[in-house]
C-alpha positions as CSV (number, residue, x, y, z in Angstrom):
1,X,127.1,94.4,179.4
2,X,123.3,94.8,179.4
3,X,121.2,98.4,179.1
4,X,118.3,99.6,180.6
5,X,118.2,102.4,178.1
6,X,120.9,103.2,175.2
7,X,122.4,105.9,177.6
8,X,122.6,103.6,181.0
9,X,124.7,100.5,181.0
10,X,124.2,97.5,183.2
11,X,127.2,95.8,183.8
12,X,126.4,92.9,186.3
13,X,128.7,90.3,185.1
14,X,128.8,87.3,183.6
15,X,129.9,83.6,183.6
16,X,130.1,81.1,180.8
17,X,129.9,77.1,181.4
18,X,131.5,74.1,178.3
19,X,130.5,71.4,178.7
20,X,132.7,68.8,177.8
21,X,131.4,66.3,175.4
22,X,134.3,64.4,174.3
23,X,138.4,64.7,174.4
24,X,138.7,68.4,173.2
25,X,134.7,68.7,172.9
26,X,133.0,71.3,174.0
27,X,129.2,72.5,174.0
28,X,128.0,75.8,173.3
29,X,128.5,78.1,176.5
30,X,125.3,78.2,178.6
31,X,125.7,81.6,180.4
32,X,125.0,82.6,184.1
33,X,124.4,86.3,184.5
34,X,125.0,88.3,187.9
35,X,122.1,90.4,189.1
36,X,123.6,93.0,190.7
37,X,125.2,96.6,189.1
38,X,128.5,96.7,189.1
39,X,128.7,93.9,191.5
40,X,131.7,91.8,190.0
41,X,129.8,88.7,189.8
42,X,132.5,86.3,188.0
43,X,135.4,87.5,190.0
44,X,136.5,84.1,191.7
45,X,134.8,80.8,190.5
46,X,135.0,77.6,193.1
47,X,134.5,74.3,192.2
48,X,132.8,72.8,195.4
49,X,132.4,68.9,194.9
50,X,129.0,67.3,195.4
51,X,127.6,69.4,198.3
52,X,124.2,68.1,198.4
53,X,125.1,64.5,197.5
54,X,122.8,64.5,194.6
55,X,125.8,63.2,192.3
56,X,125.8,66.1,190.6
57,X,128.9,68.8,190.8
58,X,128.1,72.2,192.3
59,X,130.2,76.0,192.1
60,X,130.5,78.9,193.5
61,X,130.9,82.3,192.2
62,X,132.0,85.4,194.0
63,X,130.2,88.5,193.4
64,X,132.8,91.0,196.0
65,X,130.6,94.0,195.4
66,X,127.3,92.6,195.0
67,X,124.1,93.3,197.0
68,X,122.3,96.3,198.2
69,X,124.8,97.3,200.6
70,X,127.6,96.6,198.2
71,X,129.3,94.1,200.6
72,X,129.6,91.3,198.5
73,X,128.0,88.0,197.7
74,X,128.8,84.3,197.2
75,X,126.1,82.5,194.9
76,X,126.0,78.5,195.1
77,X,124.8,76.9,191.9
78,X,123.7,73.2,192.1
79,X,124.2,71.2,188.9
80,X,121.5,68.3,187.7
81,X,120.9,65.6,185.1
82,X,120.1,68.3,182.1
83,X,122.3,70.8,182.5
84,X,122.4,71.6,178.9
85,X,119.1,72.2,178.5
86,X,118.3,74.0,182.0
87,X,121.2,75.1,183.2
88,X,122.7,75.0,186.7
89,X,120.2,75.7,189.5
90,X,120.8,79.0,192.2
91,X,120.1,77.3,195.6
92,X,121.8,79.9,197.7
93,X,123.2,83.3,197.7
94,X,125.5,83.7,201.2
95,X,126.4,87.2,202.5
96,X,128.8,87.7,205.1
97,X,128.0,87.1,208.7
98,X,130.1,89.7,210.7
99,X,132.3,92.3,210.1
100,X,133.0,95.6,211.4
101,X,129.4,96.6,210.2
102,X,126.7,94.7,210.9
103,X,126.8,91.9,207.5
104,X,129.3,93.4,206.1
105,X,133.2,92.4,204.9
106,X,134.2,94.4,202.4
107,X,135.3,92.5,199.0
108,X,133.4,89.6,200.6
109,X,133.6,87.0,197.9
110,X,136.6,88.0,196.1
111,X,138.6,84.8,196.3
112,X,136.4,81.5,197.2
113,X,138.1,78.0,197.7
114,X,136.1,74.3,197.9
115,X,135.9,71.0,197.5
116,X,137.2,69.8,200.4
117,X,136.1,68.4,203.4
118,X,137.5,70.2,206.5
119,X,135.3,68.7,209.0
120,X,135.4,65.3,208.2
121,X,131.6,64.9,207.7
122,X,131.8,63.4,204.1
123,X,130.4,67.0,202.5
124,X,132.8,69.5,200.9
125,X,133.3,72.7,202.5
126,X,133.8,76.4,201.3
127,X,136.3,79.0,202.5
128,X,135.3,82.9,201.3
129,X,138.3,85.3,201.4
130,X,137.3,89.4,201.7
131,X,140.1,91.6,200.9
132,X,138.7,94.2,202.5
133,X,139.1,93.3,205.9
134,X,142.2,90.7,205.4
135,X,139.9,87.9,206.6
136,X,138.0,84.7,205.8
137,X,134.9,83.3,206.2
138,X,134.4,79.2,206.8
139,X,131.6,77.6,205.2
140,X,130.9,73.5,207.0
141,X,128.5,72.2,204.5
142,X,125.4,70.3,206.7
143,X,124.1,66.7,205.8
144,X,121.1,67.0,203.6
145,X,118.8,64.0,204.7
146,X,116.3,62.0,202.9
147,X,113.1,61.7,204.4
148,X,110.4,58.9,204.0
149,X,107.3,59.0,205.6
150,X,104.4,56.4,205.6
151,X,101.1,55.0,206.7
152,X,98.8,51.7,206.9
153,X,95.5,50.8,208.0
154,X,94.4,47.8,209.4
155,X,91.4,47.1,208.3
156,X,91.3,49.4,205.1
157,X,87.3,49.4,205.4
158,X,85.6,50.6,208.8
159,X,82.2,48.1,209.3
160,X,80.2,50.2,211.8
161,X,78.5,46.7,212.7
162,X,81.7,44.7,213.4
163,X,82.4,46.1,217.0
164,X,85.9,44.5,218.6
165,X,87.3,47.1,220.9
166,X,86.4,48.0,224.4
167,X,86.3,51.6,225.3
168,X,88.6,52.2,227.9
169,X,87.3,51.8,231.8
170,X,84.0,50.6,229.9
171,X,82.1,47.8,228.5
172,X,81.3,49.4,225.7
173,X,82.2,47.9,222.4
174,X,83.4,50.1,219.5
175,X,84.5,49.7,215.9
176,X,88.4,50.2,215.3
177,X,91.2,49.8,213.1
178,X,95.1,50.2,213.9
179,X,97.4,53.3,212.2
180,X,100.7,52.6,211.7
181,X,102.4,55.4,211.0
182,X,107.0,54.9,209.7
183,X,109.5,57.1,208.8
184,X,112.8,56.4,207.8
185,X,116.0,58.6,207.3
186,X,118.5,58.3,205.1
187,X,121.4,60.3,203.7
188,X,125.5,60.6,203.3
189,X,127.0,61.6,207.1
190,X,123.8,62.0,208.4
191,X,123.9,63.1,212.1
192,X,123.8,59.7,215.0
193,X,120.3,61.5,216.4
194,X,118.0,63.2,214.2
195,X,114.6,64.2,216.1
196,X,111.6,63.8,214.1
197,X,108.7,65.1,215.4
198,X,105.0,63.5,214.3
199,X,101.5,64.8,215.0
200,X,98.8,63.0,213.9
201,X,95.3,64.6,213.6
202,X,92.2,62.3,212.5
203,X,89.3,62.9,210.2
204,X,91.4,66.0,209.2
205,X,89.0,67.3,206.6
206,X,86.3,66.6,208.5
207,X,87.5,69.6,211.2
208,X,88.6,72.2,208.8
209,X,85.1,72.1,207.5
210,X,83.8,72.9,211.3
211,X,82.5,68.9,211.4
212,X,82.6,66.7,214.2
213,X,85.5,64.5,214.6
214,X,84.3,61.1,213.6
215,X,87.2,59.4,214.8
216,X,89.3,59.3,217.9
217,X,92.4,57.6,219.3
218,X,91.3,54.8,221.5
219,X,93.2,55.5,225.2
220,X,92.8,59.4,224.9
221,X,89.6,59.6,223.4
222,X,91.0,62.6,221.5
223,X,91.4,63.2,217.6
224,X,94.6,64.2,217.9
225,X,98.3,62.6,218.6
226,X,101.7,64.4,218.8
227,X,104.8,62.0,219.2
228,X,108.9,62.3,219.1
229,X,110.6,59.6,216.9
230,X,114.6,59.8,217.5
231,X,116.2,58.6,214.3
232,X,119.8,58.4,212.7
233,X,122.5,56.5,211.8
234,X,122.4,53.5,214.0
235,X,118.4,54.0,213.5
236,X,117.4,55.3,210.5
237,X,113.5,53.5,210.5
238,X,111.1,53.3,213.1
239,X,107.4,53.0,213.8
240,X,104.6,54.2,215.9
241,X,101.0,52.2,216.2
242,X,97.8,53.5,217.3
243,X,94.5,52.2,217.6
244,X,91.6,54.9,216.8
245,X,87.6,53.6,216.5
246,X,85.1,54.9,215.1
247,X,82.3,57.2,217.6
248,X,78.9,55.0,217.8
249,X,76.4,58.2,217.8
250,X,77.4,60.0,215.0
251,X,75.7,60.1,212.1
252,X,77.1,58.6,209.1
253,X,76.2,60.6,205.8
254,X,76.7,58.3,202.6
255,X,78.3,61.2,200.5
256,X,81.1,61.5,203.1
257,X,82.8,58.3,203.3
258,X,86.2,59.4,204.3
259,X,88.6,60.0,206.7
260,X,91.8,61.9,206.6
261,X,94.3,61.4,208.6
262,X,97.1,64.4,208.6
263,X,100.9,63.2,209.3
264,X,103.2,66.3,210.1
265,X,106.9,66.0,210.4
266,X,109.7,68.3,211.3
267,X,113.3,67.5,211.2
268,X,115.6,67.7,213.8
269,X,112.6,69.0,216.0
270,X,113.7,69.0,219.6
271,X,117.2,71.3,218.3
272,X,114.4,74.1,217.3
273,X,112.9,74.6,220.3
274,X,116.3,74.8,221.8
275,X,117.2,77.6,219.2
276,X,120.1,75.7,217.8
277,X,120.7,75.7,214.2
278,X,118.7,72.7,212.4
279,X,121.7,70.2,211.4
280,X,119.8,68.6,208.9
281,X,117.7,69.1,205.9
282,X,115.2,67.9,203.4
283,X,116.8,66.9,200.3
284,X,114.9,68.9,197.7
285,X,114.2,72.1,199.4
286,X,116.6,72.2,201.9
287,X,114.2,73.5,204.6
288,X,113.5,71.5,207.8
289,X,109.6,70.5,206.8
290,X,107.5,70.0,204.1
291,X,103.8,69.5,203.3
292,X,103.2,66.7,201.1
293,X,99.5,64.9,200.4
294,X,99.2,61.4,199.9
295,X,95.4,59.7,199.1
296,X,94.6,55.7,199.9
297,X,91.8,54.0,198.6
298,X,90.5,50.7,197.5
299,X,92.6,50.3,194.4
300,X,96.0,52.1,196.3
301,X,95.7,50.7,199.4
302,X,99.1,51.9,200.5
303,X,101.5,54.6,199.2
304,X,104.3,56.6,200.7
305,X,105.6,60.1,200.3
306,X,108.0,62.5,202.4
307,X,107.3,64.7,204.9
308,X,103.1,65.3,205.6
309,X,101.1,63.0,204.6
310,X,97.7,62.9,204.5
311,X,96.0,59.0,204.4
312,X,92.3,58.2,203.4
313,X,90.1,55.4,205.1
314,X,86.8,54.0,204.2
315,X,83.9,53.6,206.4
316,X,81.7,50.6,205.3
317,X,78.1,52.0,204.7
318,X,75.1,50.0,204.1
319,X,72.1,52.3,202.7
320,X,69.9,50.4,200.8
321,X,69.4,50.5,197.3
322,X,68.5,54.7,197.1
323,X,72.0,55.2,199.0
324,X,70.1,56.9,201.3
325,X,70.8,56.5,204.9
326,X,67.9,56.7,208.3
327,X,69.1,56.5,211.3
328,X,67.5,53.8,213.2
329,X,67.8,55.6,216.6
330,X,65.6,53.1,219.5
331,X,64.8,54.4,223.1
332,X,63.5,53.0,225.9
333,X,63.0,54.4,229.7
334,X,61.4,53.2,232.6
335,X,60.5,55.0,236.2
């Protein structure tokens, strides 16, 4: 029981963990204290399997009296490699969903039960009894999906001189270079359509900072690119291929050499905008998106990371010795 002050007593509950070490073995108990007064937290205790598929074994602990509104709460604790050191990890505290007051089932955690897959969907499910009300609540666990997100330029170097694309509807000739932009799923029971939506914005940097868009997609002659990848089970990796080029009249300053090119993805993106529930999630966070940056260069010319990814491209620059460039801007006009 912990105390605020000598005369008030905070009894919020408490659970110990052993790890077993050998046959009989046990380590010293690594606590997990409730937060809420008087909630019961420790009342039932669930062992739930591997929910995330981390290969790590999670619990849940019933707290039948926790919360503001003293209607109970379930807390879900993930375990991990160094549990002995860290301690388990509170991913999720669930509170119940209907009742006869709005969120409310009185006792609502009292007994738990998990571990077992009800839906047959290769993730271990929980079932949350509250005495209260004589009823239960059913948990389905959701896949949790691995995403992996990457990008390649072809060339790695933009040479304003070396002109090899035609405009569209034009014979004007124009420096370019191809984007190739994958992403790949992966995951235990992960859903047979997962919708992955990608927008791709060029010279990224170069617009936050109120710049002209050096850049721009070849047939739209626009900086920007939104597109809808459908992955899952029978295709978890796919690819999309642009060609962008590089705008002849504006003027190249040799301090800003760079382009970024911003990669956002959202899981499951089309079930969103229908209001549905998102079926899958990122493996780490377990939220639908995720912002991420990832930098190229000369020595990296290629890396990968999850979720948005931001790429760097070099435009070839030839200013002299000072690394100072002059525009050599000709006109001519006749009558």
């Amino acid at each position: 029981m912990e105390r605020e002050l000598e005369s008030k007593p905070r009894e919020v509950g408490r659970v110990y963990l052993y790890l077993q070490l050998a046959p009989l073995t046990f380590s010293q108990a690594l606590p997990l204290t409730g937060s809420y007064t008087f909630g019961r937290f420790g009342t039932a205790i669930a062992p739930l399997g591997d929910i995330n598929q981390d290969g790590f074994n999670d619990v849940a602990v019933g707290c039948p009296f926790g919360g503001d509104d003293r209607g109970g709460r379930v807390l879900i604790f993930n375990g991990r490699r160094d549990v002995s050191g860290q301690g388990l990890v509170l991913s999720q505290e669930l509170r119940a969903a209907t009742g006869p007051a709005a969120g409310m089932l009185p006792g609502y955690g009292f007994t738990l039960r998990g571990g077992h897959d009800l839906d047959n969907n290769h993730y271990p499910d929980l079932i949350v009894g509250a005495f209260g009300v004589a009823e239960v609540s059913v948990y389905r666990a959701r896949a949790v999906v691995s995403v992996d997100a990457g990008m390649v330029l072809t060339p790695k170097i933009l040479n304003p001189d070396d002109r090899q694309c035609r405009l569209p509807d034009t014979n004007f000739l124009v420096t370019c270079l191809k984007v190739k932009v994958c992403a790949a799923v992966s995951g235990v029971g992960i859903p047979d359509s997962v919708d992955l939506k990608v927008e791709l914005q060029l010279d990224w940097l170069k617009g936050t900072r109120g710049g002209v868009k050096r850049v721009l997609f070849l047939d739209s002659q626009q900086p920007q690119r939104t597109a809808l990848l459908k992955l899952g089970h029978q295709h978890p990796r796919k690819c999309l291929t642009y060609t962008v080029y590089l705008r002849a009249y504006i003027l190249l300053d040799c301090g800003e050499d760079n382009l970024y090119l911003k990669v956002e993805l959202q899981l499951d993106w089309l079930k969103g905008t229908r209001g549905g529930v998102k079926r899958v999630l990122f493996l780490d966070s377990q939220q639908p998106q995720r912002t991420a940056l990832l930098k190229l260069g000369h020595q990296h010319p290629r890396k990968c990371l999850t979720y948005t990814v931001y790429l760097r491209a070099y435009i070839l620059l030839d200013c002299g010795e000072d690394n100072l460039c002059i525009p050599d801007l000709k006109l001519s006009a006749s009558m």
